[in-house]
C-alpha positions as CSV (number, residue, x, y, z in Angstrom):
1,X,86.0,109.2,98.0
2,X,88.6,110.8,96.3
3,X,92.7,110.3,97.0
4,X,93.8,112.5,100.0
5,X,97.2,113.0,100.1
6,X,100.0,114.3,103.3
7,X,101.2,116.6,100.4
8,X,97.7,118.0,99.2
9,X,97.7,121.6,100.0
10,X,93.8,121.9,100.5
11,X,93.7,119.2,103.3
12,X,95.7,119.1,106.8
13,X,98.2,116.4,107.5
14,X,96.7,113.1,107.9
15,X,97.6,111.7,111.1
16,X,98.7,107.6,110.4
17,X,95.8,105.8,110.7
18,X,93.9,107.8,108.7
19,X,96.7,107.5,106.0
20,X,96.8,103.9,106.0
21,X,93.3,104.1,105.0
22,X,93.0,106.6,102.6
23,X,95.9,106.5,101.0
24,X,96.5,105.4,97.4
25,X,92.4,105.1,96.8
26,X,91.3,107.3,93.5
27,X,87.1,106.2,93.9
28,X,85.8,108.2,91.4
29,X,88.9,107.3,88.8
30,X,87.6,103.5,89.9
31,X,84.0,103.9,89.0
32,X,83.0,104.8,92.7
33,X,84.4,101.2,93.9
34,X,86.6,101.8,96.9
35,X,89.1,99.7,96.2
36,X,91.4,99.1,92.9
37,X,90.8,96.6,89.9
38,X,93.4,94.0,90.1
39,X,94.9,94.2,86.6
40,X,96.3,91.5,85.5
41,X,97.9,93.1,82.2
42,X,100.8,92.8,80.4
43,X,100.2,94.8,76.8
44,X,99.3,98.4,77.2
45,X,97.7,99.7,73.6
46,X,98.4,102.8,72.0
47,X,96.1,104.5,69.2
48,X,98.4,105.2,67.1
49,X,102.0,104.7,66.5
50,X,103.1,108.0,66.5
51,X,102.3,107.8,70.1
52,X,103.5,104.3,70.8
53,X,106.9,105.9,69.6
54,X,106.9,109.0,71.7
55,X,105.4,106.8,74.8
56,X,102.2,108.8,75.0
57,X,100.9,106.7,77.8
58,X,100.3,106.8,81.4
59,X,100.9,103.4,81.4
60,X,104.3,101.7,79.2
61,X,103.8,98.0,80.3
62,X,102.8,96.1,82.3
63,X,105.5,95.3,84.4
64,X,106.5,98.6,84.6
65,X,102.9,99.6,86.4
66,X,99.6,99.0,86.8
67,X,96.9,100.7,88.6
68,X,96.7,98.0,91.3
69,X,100.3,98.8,91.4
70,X,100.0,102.6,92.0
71,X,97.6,102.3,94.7
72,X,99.8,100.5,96.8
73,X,103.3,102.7,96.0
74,X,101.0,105.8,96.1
75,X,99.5,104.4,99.8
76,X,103.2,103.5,101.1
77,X,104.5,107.0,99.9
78,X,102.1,109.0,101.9
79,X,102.6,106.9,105.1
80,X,107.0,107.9,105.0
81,X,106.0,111.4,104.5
82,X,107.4,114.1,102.8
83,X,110.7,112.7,102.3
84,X,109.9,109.8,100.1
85,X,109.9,110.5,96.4
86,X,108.8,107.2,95.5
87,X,108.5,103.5,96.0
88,X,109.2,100.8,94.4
89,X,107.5,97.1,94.9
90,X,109.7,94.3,94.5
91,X,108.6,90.3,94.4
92,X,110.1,89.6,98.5
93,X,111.7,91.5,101.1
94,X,115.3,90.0,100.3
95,X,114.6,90.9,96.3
96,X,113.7,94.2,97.9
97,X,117.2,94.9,99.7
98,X,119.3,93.0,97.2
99,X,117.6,95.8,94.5
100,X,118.4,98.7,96.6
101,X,122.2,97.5,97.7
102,X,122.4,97.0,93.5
103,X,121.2,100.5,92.9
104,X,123.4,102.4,94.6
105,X,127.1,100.0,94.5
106,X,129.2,99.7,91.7
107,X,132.4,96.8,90.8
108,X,135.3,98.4,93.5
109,X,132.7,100.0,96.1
110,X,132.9,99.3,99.7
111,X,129.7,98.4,101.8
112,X,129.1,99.4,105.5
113,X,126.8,96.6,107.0
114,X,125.6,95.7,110.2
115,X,126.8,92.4,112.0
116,X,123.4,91.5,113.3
117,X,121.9,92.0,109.8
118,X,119.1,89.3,108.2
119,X,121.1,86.4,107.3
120,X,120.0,86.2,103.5
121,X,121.3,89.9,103.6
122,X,124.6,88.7,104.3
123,X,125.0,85.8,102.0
124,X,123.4,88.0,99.2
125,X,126.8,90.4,100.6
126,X,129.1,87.6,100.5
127,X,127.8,85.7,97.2
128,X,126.5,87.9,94.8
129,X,128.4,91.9,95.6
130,X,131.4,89.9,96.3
131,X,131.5,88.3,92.8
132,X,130.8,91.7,91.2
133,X,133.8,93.3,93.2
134,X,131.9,94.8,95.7
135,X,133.8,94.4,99.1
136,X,131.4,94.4,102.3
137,X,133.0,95.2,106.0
138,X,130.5,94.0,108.8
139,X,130.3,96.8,111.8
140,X,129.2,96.0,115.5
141,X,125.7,97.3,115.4
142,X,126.2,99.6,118.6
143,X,129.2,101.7,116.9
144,X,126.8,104.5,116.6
145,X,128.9,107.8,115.1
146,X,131.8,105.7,115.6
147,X,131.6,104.2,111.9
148,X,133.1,107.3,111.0
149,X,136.2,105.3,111.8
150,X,135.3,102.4,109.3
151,X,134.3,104.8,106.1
152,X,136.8,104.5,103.3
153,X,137.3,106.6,100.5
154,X,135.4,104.2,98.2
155,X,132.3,103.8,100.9
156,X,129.4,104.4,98.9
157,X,126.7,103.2,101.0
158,X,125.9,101.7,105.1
159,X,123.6,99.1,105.7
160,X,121.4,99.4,108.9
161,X,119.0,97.6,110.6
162,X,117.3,98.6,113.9
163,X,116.6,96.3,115.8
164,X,118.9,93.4,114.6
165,X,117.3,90.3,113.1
166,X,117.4,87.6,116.5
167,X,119.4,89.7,118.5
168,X,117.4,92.9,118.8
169,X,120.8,95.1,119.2
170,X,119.8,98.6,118.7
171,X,121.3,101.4,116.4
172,X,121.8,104.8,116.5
173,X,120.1,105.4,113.0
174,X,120.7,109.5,113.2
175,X,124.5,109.3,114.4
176,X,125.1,106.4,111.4
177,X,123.6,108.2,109.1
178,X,125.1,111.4,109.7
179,X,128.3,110.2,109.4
180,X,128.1,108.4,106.4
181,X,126.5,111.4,104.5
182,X,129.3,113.5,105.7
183,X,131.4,111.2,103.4
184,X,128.9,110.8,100.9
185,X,127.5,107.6,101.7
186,X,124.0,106.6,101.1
187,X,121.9,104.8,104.3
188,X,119.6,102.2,103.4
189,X,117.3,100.5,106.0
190,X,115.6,97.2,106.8
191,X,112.6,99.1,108.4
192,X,110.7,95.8,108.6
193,X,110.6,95.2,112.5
194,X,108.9,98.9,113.0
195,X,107.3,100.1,109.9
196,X,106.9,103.6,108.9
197,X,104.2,103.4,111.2
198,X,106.8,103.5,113.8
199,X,110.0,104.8,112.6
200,X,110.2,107.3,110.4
201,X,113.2,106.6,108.6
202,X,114.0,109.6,106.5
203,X,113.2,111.8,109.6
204,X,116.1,109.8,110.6
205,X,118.6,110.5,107.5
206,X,117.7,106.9,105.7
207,X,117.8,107.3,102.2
208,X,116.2,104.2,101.3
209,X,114.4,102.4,103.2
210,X,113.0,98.9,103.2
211,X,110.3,96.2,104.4
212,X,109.4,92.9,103.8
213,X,105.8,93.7,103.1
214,X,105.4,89.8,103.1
215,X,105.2,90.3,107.3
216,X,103.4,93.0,108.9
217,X,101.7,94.8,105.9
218,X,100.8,91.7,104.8
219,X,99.7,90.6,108.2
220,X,98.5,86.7,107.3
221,X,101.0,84.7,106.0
222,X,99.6,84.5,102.4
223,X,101.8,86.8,100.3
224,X,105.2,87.6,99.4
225,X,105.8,90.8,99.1
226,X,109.2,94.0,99.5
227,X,108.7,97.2,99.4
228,X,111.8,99.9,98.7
229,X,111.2,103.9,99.5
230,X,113.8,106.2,98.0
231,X,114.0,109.6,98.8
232,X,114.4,112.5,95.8
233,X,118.4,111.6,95.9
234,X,118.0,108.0,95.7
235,X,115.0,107.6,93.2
236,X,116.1,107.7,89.5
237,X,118.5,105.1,91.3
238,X,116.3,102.8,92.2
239,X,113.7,102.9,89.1
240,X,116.5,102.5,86.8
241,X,117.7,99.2,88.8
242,X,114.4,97.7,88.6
243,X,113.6,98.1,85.7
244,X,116.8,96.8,84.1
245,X,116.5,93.7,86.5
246,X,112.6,92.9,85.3
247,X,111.1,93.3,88.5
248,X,107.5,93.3,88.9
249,X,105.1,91.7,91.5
250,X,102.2,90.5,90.5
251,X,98.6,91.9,90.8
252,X,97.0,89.6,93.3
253,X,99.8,90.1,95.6
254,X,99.5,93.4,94.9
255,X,96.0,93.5,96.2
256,X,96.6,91.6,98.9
257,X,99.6,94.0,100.2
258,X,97.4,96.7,99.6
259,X,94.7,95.0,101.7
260,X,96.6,94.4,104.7
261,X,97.9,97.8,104.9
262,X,94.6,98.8,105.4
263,X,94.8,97.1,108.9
264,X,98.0,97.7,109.8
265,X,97.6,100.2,112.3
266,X,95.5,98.1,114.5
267,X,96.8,94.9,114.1
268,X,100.6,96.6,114.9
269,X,98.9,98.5,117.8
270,X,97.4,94.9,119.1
271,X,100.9,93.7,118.3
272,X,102.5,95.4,120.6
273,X,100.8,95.9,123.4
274,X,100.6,92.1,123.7
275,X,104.2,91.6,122.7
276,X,104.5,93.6,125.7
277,X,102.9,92.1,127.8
278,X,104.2,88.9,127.1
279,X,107.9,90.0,126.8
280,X,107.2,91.6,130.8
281,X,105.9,87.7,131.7
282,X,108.8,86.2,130.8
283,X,111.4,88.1,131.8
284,X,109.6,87.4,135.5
285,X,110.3,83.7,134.7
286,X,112.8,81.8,136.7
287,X,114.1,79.9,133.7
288,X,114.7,83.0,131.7
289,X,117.8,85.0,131.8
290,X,117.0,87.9,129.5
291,X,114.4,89.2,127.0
292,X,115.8,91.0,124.6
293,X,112.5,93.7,123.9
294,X,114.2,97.2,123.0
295,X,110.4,98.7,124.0
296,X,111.1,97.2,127.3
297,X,112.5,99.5,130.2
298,X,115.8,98.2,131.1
299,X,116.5,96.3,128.4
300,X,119.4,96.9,125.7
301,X,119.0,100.0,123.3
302,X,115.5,100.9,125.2
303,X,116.8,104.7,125.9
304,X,117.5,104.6,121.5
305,X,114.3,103.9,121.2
306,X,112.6,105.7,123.4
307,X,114.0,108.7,121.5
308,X,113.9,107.4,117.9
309,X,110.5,105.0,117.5
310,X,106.7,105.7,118.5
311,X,105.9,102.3,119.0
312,X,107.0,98.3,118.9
313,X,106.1,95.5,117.0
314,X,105.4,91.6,118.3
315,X,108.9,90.2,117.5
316,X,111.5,90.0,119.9
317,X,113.6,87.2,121.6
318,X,114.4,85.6,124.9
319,X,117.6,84.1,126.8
320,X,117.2,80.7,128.4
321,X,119.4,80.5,131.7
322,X,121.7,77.4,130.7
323,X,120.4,74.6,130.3
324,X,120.6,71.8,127.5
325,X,119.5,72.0,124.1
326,X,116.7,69.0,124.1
327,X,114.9,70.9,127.1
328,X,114.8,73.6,125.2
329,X,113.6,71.7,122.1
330,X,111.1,70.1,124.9
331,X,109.7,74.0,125.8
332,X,109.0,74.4,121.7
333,X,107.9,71.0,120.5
334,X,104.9,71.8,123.6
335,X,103.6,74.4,122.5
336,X,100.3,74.5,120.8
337,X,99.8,78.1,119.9
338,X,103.3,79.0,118.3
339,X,103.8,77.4,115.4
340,X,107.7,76.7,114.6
341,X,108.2,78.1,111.5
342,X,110.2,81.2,109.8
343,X,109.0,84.5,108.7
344,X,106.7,86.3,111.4
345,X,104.1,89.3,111.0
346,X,100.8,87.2,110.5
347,X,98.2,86.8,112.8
348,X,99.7,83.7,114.2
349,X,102.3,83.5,117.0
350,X,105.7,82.0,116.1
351,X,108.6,80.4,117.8
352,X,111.8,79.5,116.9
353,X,115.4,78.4,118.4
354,X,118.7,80.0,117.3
355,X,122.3,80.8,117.4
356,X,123.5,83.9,116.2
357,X,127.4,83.2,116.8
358,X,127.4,80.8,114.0
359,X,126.5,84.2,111.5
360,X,128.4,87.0,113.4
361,X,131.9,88.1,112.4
362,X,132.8,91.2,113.3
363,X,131.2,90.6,116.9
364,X,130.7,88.4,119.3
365,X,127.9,86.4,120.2
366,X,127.7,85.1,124.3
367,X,124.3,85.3,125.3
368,X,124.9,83.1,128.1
369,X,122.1,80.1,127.3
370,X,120.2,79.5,124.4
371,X,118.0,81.8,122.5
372,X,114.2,81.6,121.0
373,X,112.9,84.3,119.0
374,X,109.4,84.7,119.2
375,X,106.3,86.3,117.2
376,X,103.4,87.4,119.5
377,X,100.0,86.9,117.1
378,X,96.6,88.5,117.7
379,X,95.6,85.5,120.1
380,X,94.5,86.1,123.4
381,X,97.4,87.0,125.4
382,X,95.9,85.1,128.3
383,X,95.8,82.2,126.4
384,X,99.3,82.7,124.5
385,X,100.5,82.9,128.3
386,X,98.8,79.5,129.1
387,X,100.4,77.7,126.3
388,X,103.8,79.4,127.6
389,X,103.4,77.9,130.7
390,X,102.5,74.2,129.5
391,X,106.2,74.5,127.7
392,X,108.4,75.4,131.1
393,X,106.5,72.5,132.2
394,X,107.7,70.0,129.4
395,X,111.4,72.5,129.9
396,X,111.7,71.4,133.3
397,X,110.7,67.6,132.9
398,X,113.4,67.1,130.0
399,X,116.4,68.1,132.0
C-alpha cells in the first residue's frame, strides 16, 4: 500500500488507530515490502559535482535523514494532526527536551517550568541553561492562567508537563498556554505520560511537544529513543538546533521505534484499562491513603482531564498511610511481578519508592506517608493483583 496521510485531500481523516498503522509506510517507493529498509548510511552520492554543490539531493547525509528515518517522523506527524509541521527524532527523551528548551532560549532568557517536572529536566535547567545565562523560575503545577503573574518581559518559553513525573499533579495545559502566548511565550510539552494518542497537544496551544519514545512507543524496554514535534512557528527552530548539535539516532533504533508504534494503540488501550483497574484495587486497600490516578473519579486534576485527554496510560502512583520505610521496602522487595527499576512503558510492570520533597522548590511536598510509583504491564491483571497482595502481606509482617 501506498502512504495515506490526515492531510491527503483524496482520503477522509484517519481515525488513530488506523494512523498508527498506516502512517509513514511508502510500499511501492519500498519495492512492495511493507515496512522500511533500515539504512545504515552515512555518505549520500551525488553524480555530479555541480549537484553536490547546489545540494541536488533528497537526501544530504546521513545524519541529517534517512528513509528509515522519514518513516517514523512522517508516522508521528500524522498521528498530532494538522498542527505539526514536523518532527524531529533525537537519541533519548531527556536529549529530546534538552534540544527543544535549546531551540527556542537564548543567554538572558527566562524559563517558566513546572515544579513537578522529570528530574533530569531540572538538573539539565539548573546545570547546563544556567551556565549559558538562562535563568529558570519553577511554578506550582496547579497555577493554571495564574502564571500570567510569573511572565517577565524576557519570558521566552513555559515548560509543562501533564501529569507531573511521581506526583501526577495535573495542569491546565489551555489556560498556560494561553497566557504565555499572550506574552509571546512558546509552550513546550513532556507529552510522554499520554501520547498524541491521548492528548492532543497542539489542540491544546503546545508548540512543541515531546515524548520519550524510549517508553510507550517503544513499548519493550529495548530502545532509547525522543521524539520533538514542532508546529509551523517552532520548526525552522528546532531543525536548525539539531542539526548544529549533531543529532541523529540511529537506524535500528529507528526501526524499532517505528515498530512499536505500530502497536501502540492497543497496548495503551490494554494499558489503561488495567492501570485502572488496578489503581481502583488499591485505593480500596486499608493500607493505602491515596492513589494519585488523574483518570480516576475523585482523584486530583480528574475534572482537567476529563475535559482535556481521551484516555490514560499505566503509570501512576500510590500513598502509603504512615508507616516505616523498611515495611515499605518489605511491600517491594515481595513482589514478583514488578520489577524495581526506572523508566516504565514496556510490557513489564514496574515499581518503585520515592520522595518528591527532596526535588520540589517552589512547592511543597506532604503526602502524608510514603509514595510508590507504579507501571501496570500487559500481565494479567488478576495475577498483577495476586502479587500485590503477597506484598501487603510481607508490609504488614515488617512493622
Amino acid at each position: 500500500m501506498t502512504k495515506t496521510t490526515d492531510t491527503d485531500p483524496s482520503h477522509p481523516p484517519l481515525k488513530a488507530a488506523t494512523q498508527l498503522v498506516v502512517g509513514g509506510r511508502d510500499s511501492a517507493a519500498n519495492h512492495g515490502f511493507v515496512n522500511p529498509a533500515v539504512q545504515h548510511a552515512s555518505t549520500v552520492l551525488y553524480p555530479t559535482a555541480e549537484d553536490f554543490l547546489a545540494r541536488r539531493s533528497r537526501y544530504l547525509y546521513g545524519r541529517r535523514g534517512t528513509p528509515t528515518s522519514e518513516a517514523l517522523e512522517n508516522a508521528l506527524r500524522e498521528l498530532e494532526g494538522p498542527a505539526c509541521a514536523g518532527v524531529a527524532l533525537l537519541p533519548s527523551g531527556l536529549a529530546a527536551i534538552s534540544t527543544a528548551l535549546l531551540a527556542v532560549l537564548n543567554a538572558g532568557d527566562h524559563l517558566l517550568i513546572t515544579d513537578s517536572v522529570y528530574q533530569p529536566t531540572r538538573k539539565f535547567c539548573d546545570g547546563v541553561l544556567k551556565r549559558f545565562g538562562v535563568a529558570t523560575t519553577f511554578y506550582d503545577p496547579l497555577i493554571g492562567g495564574g502564571i500570567a503573574a510569573l511572565i517577565q518581559p524576557n519570558t521566552r518559553a513555559v515548560f509543562v508537563e501533564a501529569p507531573g513525573s511521581l506526583s501526577f499533579d495535573m495542569q491546565d495545559i489551555p489556560a498556560i498556554a494561553a497566557a504565555a502566548h499572550a506574552r509571546g511565550a512558546v509552550v513546550l510539552m513532556d507529552n510522554t505520560w499520554a501520547s498524541p494518542l491521548y492528548f492532543r497537544a497542539f489542540d491544546k496551544g503546545v508548540d512543541l511537544s515531546i515524548q520519550a519514545a524510549t517508553k510507550y512507543i517503544g513499548g519493550h524496554s529495548d530502545v532509547m529513543l525522543g521524539t520533538v514535534s514542532a508546529n509551523q512557528a517552532t520548526l525552522q527552530r528546532l531543525t536548525d538546533a539539531v542539526h548544529a548539535l549533531g543529532l541523529c539516532v540511529g537506524p535500528d533504533d529507528v526501526y524499532l521505534g517505528l515498530r512499536g508504534l505500530r502497536t501502540l494503540g492497543v497496548r495503551l488501550a490494554q494499558h489503561d484499562q488495567a492501570g485502572r483497574k488496578v489503581a481502583r484495587w488499591l485505593a480500596q486497600r486499608p493500607e493505602i491513603a491515596r492513589v494519585l490516578h488523574p483518570a480516576l473519579e475523585g482523584s486530583p486534576g480528574h475534572a482537567i482531564w476529563q475535559r482535556d485527554f481521551s484516555g490514560a496510560s499505566g503509570l501512576f502512583s500510590i500513598v502509603f498511610k504512615p508507616v516505616a520505610d523498611k515495611a515499605v521496602h518489605a511491600f517491594l522487595n515481595e513482589l514478583r511481578l514488578f520489577g524495581i527499576g526506572a523508566s516504565w512503558g514496556g510490557f513489564e510492570s514496574l515499581a518503585i519508592p520515592f520522595d518528591c520533597s527532596l526535588i520540589r522548590t517552589a512547592t511543597k511536598w506532604a503526602p502524608g506517608g510514603p509514595t510508590v510509583r507504579i507501571h501496570i504491564g500487559l500481565e494479567d491483571v488478576d495475577d498483577l493483583i495476586g502479587d500485590l497482595e503477597r506484598g501487603f502481606a510481607a508490609l504488614a509482617a515488617a512493622k
